[in-house]
PAGU-692348 format. One record per residue: residue number from 1; x, y, z of N, C-alpha, C in turn. Coordinates in nm, 3 decimals, padded with zeros to 5 digits. Atoms other than C-alpha are relative to their C-alpha. Example, Ala and Ser with C-alpha at 12.3 -4.5 7.8 and 13.67 -1.06 7.14 Angstrom:
BEGIN
MARMAR  num      n.u      n.v      n.w     ca.u     ca.v     ca.w      c.u      c.v      c.w
MARMAR    1   00.089  -00.119   00.000   01.230  -00.450   00.780   00.090   00.120   00.000
MARMAR    2  -00.082  -00.119  -00.006   01.367  -00.106   00.714  -00.077   00.109   00.073
//
This chain:
BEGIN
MARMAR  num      n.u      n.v      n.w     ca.u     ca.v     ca.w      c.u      c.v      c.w
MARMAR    1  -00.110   00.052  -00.076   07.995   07.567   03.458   00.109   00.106   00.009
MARMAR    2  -00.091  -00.076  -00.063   08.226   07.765   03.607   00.194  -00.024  -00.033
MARMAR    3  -00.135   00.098   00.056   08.620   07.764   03.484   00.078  -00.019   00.135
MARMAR    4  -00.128  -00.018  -00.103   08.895   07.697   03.721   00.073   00.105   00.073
MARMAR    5  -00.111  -00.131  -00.016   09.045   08.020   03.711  -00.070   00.132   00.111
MARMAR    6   00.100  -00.055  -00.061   08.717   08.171   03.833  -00.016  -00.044   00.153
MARMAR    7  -00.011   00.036  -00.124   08.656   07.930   04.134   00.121   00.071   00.093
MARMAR    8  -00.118  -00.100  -00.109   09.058   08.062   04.258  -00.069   00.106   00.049
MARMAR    9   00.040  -00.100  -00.049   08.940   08.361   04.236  -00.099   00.045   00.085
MARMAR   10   00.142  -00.086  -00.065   08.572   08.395   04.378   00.019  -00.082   00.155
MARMAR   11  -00.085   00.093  -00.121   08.771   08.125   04.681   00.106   00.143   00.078
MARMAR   12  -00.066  -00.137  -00.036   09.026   08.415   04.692  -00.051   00.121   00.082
MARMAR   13   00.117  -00.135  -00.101   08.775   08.696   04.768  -00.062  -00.031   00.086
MARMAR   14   00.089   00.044  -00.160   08.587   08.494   05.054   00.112  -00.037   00.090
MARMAR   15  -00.070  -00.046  -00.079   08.873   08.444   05.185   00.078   00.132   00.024
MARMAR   16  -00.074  -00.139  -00.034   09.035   08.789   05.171  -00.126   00.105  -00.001
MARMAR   17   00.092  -00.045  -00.109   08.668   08.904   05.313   00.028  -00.025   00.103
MARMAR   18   00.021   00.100  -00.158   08.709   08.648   05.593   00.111   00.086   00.116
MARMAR   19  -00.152  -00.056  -00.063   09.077   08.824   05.656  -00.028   00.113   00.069
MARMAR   20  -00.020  -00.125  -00.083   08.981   09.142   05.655  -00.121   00.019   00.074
MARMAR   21   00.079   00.003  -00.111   08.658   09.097   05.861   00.036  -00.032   00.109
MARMAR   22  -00.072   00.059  -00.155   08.854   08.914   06.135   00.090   00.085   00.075
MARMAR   23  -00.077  -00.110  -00.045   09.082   09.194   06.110  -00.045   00.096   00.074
MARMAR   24   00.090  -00.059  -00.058   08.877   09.421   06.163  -00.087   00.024   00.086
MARMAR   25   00.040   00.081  -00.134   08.637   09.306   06.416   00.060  -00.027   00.091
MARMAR   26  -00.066   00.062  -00.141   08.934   09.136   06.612   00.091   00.099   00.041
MARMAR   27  -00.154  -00.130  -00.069   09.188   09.438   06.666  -00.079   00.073   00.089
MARMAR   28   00.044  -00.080  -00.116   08.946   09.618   06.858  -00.041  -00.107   00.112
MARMAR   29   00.008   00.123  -00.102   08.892   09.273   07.078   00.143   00.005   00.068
MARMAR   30  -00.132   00.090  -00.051   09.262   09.223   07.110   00.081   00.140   00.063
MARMAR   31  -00.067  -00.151  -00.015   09.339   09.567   07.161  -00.084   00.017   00.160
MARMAR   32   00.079   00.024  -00.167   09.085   09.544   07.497   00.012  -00.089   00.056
MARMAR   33  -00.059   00.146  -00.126   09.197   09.201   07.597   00.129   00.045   00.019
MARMAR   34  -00.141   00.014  -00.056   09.547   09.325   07.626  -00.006   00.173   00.076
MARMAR   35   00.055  -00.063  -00.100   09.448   09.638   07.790  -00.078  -00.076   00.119
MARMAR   36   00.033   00.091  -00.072   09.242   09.405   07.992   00.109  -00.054   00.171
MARMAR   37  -00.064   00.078  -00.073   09.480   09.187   08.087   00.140   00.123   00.078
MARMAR   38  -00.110  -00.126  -00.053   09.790   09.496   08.147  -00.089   00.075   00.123
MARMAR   39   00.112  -00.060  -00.129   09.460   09.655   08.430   00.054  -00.110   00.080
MARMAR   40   00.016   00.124  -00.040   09.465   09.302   08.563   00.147  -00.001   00.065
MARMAR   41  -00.159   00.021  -00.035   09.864   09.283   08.603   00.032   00.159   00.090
MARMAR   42  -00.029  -00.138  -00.101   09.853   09.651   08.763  -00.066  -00.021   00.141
MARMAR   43   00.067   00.022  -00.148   09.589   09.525   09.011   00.068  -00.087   00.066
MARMAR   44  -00.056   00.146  -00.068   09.752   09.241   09.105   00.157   00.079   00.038
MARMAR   45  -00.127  -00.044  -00.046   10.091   09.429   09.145  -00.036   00.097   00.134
MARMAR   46   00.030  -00.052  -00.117   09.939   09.681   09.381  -00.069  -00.031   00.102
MARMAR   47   00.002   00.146  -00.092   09.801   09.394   09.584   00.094  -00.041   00.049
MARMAR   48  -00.145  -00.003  -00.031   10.129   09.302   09.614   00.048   00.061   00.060
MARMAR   49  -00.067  -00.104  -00.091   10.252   09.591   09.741  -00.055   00.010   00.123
MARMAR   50   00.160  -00.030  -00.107   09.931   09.616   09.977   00.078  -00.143   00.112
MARMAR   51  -00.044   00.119  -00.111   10.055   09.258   10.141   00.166   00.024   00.039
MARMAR   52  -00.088  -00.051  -00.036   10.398   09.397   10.136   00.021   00.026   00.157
MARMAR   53   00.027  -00.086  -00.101   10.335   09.648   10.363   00.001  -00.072   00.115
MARMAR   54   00.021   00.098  -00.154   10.174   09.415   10.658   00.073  -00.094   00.003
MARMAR   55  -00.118   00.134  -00.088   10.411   09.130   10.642   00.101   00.075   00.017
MARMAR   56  -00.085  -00.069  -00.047   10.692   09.351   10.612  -00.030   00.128   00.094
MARMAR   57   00.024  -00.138  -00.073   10.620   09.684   10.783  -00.065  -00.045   00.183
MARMAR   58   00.064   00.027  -00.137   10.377   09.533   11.065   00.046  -00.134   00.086
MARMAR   59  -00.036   00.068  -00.079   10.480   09.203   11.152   00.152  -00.029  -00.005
MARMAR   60  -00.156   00.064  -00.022   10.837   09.174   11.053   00.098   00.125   00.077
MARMAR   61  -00.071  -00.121  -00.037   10.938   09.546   11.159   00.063   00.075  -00.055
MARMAR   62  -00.128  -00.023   00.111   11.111   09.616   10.846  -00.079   00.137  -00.024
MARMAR   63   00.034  -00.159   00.022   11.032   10.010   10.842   00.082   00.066  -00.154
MARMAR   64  -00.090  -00.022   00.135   11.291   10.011   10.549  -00.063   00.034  -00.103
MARMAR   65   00.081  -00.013   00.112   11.009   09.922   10.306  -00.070   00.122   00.006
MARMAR   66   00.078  -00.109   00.021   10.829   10.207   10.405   00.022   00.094  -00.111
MARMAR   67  -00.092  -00.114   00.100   11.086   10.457   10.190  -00.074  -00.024  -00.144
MARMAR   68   00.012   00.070   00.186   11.003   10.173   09.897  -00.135   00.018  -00.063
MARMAR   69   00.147   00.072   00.027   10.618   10.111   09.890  -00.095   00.174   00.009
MARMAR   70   00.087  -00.110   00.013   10.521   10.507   10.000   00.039   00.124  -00.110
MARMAR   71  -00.045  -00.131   00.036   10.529   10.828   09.801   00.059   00.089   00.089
MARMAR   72  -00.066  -00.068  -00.070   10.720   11.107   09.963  -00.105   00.106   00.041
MARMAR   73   00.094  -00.098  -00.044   10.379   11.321   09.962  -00.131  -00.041   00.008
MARMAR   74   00.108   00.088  -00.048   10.207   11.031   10.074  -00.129   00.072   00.138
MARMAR   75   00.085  -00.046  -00.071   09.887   11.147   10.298  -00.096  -00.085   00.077
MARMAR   76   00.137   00.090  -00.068   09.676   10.960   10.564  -00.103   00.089   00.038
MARMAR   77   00.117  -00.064  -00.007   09.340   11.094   10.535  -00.089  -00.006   00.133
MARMAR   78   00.079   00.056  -00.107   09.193   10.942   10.848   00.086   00.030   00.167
MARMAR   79  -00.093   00.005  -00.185   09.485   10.992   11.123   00.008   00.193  -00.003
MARMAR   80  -00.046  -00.150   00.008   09.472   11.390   11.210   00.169  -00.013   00.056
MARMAR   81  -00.135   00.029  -00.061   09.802   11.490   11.312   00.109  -00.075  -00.053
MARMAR   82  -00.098   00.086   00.036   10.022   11.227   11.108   00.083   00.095  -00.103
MARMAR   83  -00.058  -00.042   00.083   10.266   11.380   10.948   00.003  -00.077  -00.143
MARMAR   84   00.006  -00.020   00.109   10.259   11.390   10.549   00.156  -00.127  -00.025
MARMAR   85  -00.125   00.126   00.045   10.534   11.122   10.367   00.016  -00.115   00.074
MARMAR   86   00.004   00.116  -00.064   10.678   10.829   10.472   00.055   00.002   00.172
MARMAR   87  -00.060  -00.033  -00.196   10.836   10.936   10.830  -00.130  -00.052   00.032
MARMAR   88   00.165  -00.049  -00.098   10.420   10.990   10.921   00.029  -00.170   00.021
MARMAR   89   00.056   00.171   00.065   10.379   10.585   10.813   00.144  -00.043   00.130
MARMAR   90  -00.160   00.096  -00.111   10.753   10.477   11.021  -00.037   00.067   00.120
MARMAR   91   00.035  -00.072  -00.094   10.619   10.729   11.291  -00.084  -00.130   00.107
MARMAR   92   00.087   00.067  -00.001   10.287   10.540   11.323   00.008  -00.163   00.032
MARMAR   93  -00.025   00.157  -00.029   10.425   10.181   11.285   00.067  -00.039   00.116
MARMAR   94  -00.077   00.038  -00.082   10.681   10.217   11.547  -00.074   00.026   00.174
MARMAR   95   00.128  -00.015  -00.187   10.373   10.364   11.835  -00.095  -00.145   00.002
MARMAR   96   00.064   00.141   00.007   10.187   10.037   11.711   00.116  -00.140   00.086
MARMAR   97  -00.085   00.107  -00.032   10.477   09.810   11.772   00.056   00.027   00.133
MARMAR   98  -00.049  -00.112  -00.104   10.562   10.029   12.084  -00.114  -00.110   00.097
MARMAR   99   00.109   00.007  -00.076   10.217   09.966   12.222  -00.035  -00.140   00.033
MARMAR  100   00.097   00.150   00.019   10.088   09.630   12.093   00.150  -00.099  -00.082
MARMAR  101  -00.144   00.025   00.106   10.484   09.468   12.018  -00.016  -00.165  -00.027
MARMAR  102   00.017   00.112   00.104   10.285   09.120   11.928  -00.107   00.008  -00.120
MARMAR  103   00.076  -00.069   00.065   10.059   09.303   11.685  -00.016  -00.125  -00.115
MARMAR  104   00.055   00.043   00.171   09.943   09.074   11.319  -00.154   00.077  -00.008
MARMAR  105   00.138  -00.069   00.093   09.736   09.194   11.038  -00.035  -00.128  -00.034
MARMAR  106   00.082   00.084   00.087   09.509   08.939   10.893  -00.095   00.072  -00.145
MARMAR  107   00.091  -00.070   00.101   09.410   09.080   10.523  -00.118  -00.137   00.003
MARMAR  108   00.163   00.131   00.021   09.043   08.893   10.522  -00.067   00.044  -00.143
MARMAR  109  -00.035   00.024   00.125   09.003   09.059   10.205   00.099   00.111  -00.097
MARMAR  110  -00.066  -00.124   00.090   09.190   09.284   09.937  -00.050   00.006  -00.195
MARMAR  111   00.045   00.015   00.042   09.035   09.381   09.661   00.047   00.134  -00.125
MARMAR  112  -00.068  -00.122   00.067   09.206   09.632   09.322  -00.143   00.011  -00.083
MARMAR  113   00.078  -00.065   00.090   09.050   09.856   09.080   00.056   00.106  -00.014
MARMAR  114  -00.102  -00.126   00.039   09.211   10.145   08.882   00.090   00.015   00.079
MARMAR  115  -00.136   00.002  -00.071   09.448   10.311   09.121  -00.045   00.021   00.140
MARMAR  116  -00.010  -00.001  -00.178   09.263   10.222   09.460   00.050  -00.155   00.034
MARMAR  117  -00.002   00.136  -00.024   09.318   09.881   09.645  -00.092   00.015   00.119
MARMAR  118   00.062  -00.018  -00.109   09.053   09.843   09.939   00.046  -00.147   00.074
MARMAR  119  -00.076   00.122  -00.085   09.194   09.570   10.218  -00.117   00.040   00.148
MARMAR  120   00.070  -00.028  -00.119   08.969   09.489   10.458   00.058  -00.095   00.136
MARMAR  121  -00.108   00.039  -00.088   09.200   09.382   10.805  -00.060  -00.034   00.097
MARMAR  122   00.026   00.017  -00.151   09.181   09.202   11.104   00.135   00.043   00.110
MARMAR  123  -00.125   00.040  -00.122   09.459   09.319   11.409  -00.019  -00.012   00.081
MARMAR  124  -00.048   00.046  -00.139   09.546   09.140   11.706   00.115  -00.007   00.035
MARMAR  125  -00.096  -00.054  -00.057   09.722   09.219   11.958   00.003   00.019   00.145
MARMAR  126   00.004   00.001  -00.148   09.821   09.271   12.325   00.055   00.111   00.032
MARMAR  127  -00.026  -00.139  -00.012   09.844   09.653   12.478   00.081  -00.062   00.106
MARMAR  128  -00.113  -00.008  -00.050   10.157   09.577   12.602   00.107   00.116   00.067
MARMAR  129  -00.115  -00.101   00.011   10.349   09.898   12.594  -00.103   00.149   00.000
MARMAR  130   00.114  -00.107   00.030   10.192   10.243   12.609  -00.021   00.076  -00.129
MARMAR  131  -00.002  -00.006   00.139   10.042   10.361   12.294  -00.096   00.148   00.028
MARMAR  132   00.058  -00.143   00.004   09.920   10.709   12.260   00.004   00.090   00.103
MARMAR  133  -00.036  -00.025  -00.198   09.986   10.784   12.660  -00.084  -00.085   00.015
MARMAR  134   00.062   00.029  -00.084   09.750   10.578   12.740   00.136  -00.165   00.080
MARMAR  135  -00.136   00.074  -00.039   10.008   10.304   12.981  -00.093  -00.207  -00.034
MARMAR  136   00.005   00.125   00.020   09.975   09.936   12.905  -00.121  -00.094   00.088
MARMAR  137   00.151   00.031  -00.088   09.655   09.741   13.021   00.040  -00.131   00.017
MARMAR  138  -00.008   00.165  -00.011   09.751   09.362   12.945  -00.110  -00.056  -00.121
MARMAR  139   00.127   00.058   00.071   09.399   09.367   12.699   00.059  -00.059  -00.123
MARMAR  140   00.019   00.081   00.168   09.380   09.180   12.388  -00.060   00.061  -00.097
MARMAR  141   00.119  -00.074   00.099   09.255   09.359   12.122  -00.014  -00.034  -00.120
MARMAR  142   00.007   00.067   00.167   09.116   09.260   11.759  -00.068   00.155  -00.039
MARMAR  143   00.082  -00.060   00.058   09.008   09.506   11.547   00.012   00.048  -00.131
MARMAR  144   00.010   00.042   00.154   08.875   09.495   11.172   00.002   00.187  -00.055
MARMAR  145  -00.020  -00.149   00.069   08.954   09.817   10.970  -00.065  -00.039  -00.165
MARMAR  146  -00.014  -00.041   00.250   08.875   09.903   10.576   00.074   00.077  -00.021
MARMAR  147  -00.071  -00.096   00.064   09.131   10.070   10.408  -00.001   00.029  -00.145
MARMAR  148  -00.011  -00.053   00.189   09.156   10.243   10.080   00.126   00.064  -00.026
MARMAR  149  -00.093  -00.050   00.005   09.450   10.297   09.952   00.024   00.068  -00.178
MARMAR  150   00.011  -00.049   00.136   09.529   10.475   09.630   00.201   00.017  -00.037
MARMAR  151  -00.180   00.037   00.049   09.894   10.378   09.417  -00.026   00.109  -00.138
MARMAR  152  -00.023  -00.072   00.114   10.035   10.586   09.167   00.144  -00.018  -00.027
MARMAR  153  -00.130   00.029   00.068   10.359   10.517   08.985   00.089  -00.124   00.093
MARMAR  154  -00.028   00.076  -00.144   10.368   10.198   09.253   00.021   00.030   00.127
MARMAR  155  -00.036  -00.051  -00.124   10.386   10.415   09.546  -00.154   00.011   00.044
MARMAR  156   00.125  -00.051  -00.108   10.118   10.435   09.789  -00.061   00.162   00.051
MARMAR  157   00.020  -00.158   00.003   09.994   10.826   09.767  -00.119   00.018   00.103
MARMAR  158   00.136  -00.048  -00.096   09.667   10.845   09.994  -00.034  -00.150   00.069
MARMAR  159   00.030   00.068  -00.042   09.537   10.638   10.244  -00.155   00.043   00.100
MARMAR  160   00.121  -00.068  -00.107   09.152   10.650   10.422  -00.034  -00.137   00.070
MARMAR  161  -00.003   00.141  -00.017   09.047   10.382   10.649  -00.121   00.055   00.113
MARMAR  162   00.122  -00.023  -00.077   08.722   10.323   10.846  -00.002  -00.134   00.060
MARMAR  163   00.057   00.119  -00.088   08.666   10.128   11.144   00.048   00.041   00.170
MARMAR  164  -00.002  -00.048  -00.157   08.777   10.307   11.491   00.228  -00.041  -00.017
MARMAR  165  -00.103   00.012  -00.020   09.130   10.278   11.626   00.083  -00.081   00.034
MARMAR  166  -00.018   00.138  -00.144   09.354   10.004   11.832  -00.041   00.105   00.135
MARMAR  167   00.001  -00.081  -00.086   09.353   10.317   12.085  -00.213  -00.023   00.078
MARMAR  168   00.163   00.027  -00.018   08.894   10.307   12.105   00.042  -00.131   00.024
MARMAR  169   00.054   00.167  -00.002   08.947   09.881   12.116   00.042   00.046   00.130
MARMAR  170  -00.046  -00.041  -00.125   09.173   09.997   12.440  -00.088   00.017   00.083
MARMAR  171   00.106  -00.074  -00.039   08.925   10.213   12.578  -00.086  -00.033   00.031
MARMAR  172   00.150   00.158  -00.042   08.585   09.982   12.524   00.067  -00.050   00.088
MARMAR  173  -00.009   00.100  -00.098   08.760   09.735   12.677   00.027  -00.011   00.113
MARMAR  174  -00.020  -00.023  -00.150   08.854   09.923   12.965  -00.099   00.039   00.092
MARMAR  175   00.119  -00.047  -00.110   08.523   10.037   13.100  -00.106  -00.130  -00.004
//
């Protein structure tokens, strides 16, 4: 039979195994769920920014945000010719709104990971106004883009995007 003093004790040591196994074991769990979750809160912020952009920038006109949401040595990979920073981006928005001045984006989806966000877009719109020289047709145009965008210190630094132009929807639809 076992004394009293013994049970504390050999109670003691299974639990101050239990402690430091849980310890052990769980800090490298809790230490990747909160990394985890801090990825998770970065994606979701540059999402954010990503819907920014098109409600403010494209349909409301607010070119302001541009200054806020781009880097200053921001780059569009896909437009030759666009000038570098955010001018290129207020350049760009204001020949869109020029051209097509009832323009919406529809994000159909947006999707983060590290420091890209990919948004895949629907715009419609009516070539209203002339947009590139070419002069105003009356057409309707939809057309779905992919973009990739890449954030760094919350600013929008690179942008690539695949799917043709509003300028090509123009075009098709004119011949």
């Amino acid at each position: 039979m076992k004394k009293p003093i013994e049970d504390n004790l050999h109670l003691n040591v299974n639990v101050l195994d239990a402690y430091l196994y849980y310890a052990l074991h769980s800090y490298p769990m809790a230490s990747h769920e909160g990394d985890q979750h801090m990825r998770e809160s970065t994606w979701e912020t540059n999402k954010v920014l990503l819907r920014q952009l098109f409600e403010q920038a494209i349909h409301r006109g607010n070119l302001a945000i541009v200054d806020e949401i781009f880097s200053n040595d921001f780059l569009d990979h896909s437009t030759p010719g666009q000038p570098a920073g955010p001018q290129g981006v207020k350049d760009y928005f204001i020949s869109i709104r020029t051209g097509f001045p009832d323009m919406r984006v529809a994000i159909d989806d947006i999707i983060a990971e590290g420091d890209r966000v990919v948004v895949r877009t629907t715009w419609h719109g009516t070539h209203q106004g002339t947009y590139e020289g070419v002069p105003p047709t009356g057409r309707q145009v939809a057309r779905t883009l992919i973009q990739i965008f890449r954030i760094r210190d919350g600013r929008i630094v690179d942008e690539w995007n695949e799917g043709g132009g509003l300028l090509d929807s123009v075009q098709k639809d004119s011949h």
